[in-house]
C-alpha positions in Angstrom: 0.0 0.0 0.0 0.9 3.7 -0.7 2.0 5.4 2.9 0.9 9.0 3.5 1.0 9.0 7.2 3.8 7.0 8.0 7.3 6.1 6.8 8.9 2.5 6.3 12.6 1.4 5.7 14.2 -1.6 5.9 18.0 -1.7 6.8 19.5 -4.4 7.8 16.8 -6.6 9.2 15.7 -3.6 10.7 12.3 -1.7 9.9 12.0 1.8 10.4 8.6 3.0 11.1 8.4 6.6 11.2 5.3 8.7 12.2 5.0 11.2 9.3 3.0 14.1 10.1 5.3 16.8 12.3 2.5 19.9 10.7 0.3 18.7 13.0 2.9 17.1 15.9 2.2 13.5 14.5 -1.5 14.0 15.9 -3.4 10.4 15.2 -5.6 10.7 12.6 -7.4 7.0 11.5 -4.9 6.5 8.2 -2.0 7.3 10.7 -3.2 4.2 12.7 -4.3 2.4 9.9 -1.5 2.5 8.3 1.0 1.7 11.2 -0.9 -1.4 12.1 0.0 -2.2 8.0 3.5 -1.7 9.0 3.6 -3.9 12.4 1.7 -6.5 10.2 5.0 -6.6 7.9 7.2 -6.7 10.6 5.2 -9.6 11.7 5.2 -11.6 8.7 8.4 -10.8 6.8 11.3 -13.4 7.5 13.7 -11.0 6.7 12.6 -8.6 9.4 14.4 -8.9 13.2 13.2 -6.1 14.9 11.4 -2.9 14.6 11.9 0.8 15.6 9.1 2.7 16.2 9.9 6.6 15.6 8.2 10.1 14.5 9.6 12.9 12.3 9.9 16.3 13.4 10.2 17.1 17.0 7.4 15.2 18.7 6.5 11.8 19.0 2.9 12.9 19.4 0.3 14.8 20.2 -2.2 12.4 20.7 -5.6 11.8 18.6 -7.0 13.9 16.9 -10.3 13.9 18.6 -13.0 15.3 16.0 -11.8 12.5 13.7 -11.9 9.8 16.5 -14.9 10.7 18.6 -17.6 8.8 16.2 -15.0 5.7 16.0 -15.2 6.2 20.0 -18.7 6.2 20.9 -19.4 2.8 18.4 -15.9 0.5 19.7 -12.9 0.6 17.6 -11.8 0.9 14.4 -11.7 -2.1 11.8 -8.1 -2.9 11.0 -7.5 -4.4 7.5 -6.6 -8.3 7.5 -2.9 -9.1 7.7 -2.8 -6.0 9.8 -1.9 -5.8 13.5 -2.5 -3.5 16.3 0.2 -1.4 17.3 -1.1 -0.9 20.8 -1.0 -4.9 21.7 -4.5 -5.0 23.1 -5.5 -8.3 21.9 -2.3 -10.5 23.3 -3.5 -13.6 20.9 -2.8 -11.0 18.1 0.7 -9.4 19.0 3.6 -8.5 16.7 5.6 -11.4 17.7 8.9 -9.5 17.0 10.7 -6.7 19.7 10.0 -3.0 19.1 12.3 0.1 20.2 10.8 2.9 20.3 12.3 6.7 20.1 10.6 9.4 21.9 11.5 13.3 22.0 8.9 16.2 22.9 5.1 15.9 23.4 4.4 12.2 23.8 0.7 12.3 24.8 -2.5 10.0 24.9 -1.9 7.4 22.3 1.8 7.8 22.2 2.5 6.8 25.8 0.4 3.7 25.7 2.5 3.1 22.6 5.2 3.8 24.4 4.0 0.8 27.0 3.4 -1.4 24.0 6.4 -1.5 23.1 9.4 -3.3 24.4 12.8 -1.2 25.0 12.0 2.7 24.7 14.8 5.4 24.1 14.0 9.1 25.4 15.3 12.6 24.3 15.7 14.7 27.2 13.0 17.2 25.8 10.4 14.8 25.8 7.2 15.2 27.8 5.1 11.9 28.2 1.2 12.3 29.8 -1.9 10.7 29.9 -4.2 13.6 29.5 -7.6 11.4 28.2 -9.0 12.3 32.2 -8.7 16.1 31.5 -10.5 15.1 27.9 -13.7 13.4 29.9 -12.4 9.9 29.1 -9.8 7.5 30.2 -7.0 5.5 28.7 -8.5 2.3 26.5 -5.5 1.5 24.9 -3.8 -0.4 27.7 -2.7 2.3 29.6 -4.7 1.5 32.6 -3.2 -2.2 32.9 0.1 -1.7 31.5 1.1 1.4 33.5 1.1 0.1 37.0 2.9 -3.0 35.8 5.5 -0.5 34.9 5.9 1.8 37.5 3.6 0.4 40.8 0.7 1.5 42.0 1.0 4.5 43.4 3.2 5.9 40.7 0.9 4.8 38.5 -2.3 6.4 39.9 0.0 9.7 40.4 -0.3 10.7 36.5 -3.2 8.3 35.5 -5.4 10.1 37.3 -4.1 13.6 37.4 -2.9 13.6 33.4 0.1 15.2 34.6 3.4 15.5 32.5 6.1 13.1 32.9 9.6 14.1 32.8 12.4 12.1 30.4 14.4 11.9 33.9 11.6 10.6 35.8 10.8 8.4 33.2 13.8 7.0 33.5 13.7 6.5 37.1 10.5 4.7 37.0 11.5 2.6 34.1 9.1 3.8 32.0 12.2 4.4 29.5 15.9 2.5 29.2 17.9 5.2 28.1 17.9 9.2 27.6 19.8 10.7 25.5 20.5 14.6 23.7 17.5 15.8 22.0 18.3 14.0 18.2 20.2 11.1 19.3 17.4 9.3 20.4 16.6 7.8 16.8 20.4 6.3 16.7 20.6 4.9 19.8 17.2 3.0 19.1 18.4 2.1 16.1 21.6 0.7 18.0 19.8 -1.0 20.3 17.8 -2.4 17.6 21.1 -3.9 15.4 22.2 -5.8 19.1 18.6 -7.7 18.9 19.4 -8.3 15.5 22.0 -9.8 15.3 20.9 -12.2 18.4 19.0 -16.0 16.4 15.6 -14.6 15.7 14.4 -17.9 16.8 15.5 -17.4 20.2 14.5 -13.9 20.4 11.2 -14.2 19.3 11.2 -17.0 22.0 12.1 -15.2 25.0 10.1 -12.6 23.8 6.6 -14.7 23.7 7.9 -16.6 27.1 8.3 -12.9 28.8 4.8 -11.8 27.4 3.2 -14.9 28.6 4.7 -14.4 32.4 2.9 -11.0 32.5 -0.5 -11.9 30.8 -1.3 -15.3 31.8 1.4 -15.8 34.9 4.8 -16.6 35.9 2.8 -20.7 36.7 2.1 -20.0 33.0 5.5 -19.3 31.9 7.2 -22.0 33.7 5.5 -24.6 32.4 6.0 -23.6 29.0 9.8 -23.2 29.0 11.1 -26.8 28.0 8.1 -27.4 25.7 8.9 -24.2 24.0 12.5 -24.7 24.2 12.7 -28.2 22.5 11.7 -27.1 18.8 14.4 -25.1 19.2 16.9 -27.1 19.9 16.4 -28.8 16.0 16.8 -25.4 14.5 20.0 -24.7 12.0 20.6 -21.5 14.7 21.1 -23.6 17.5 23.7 -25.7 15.5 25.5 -22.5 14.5 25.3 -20.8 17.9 27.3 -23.9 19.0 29.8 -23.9 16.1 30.5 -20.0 16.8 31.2 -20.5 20.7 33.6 -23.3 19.9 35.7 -21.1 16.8 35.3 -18.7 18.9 33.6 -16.0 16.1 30.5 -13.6 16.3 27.4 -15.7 15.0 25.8 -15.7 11.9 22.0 -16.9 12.6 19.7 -17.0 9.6 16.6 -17.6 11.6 16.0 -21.2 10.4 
């Protein structure tokens, strides 16, 4: 499909995902979220893809949705996301991207970019950026996972402090919380995401995608869950060619070269 809203590359098993409307602060229309879930619905099915980094152009990750176009979508459920799609936001768990995200974050990251941000799985910070929940000040409250997600985060408390209030959060705070990994200058965010996003993929894509579905299932269904899964999960893997060339690496001692196989 033809992107208007958004931007994709693909560099070295890497896809770029950029939020493309910085006239309007990367405000959400519907095509803007139409057309990411397109994108995380590649990531998801392309072999060739490792890991994705989730970005915006211009100098904010967001303002948030843009509420006239939203409010009829609103008041009737959600929107209908094209087949082979999948939603950014993670809400459905049977229905995940099942590769990691990184996402970079500089100025205003409101509404629908901070539960972004808690859908995705490593997050990189500008020091400029501003994260808030403001849908309480809007006469609504978060429904894209904010309200579960945030406190799993951050604790209770913390949570309830700017879930409630809509209050701005801080890149430094963020940081302290967890909320974000790293913070960088304003403009180095992208890199270091991107960085961050080369380590993962390089790692076997088997195994990644692995520990990332074993992690997901410890925090939706259980750590009882989890646990049982391990060695059932881990056995297919043990047939793969990775596994094999993980093991030829460590004894020539030599960096990897996984093919995700």
């Amino acid at each position: 499909m033809a992107y208007t809203r958004i931007t994709m590359e693909e560099r070295d098993h890497i896809l770029l995902m950029g939020l493309n409307r910085p006239e309007k602060r990367n405000a959400f229309d519907i095509e803007m979220y139409v057309e990411l879930a397109e994108a995380y619905g590649e990531l998801h099915r392309n072999s060739e893809l490792r890991c994705g980094v989730l970005f915006a152009h211009g100098e904010h990750f967001t303002a948030g949705l843009e509420l006239d176009k939203w409010a009829a979508v609103l008041q009737s459920g959600w929107i209908d996301i094209p087949e082979g799609a999948i939603d950014p936001l993670g809400v459905d768990e049977d229905k995940r991207c099942r590769k990691p995200v990184v996402m970079a974050l500089r100025g205003r990251c409101y509404t629908i970019g901070f539960e972004l941000l808690l859908a995705q799985d490593i997050r990189v910070a500008a020091s400029d950026a501003r994260i808030a929940l403001l849908e309480v000040k809007r006469g609504i409250y978060p429904a894209g996972g904010g309200t579960v997600r945030l406190f799993q985060e951050v604790g209770w408390g913390n949570a309830m402090r700017y879930l409630l209030t809509g209050d701005e959060i801080a890149a430094d705070e963020a940081l302290r919380m967890g909320l974000v990994q790293q913070v960088t200058e304003p403009g180095a965010e992208l890199e270091a995401a991107i960085e961050l996003a080369h380590k993962i993929a390089k790692a076997a894509p088997l195994g990644v995608m692995a520990a990332l579905k074993s992690a997901r299932i410890s925090r939706t269904e259980g750590d009882r869950a989890a646990l049982e899964r391990l060695i059932p999960d881990l056995l297919p893997l043990m047939q793969s060619e990775d596994v094999k060339e993980g093991i030829i690496s460590f004894l020539e001692r030599r960096e990897a070269n996984f093919k995700g196989k």
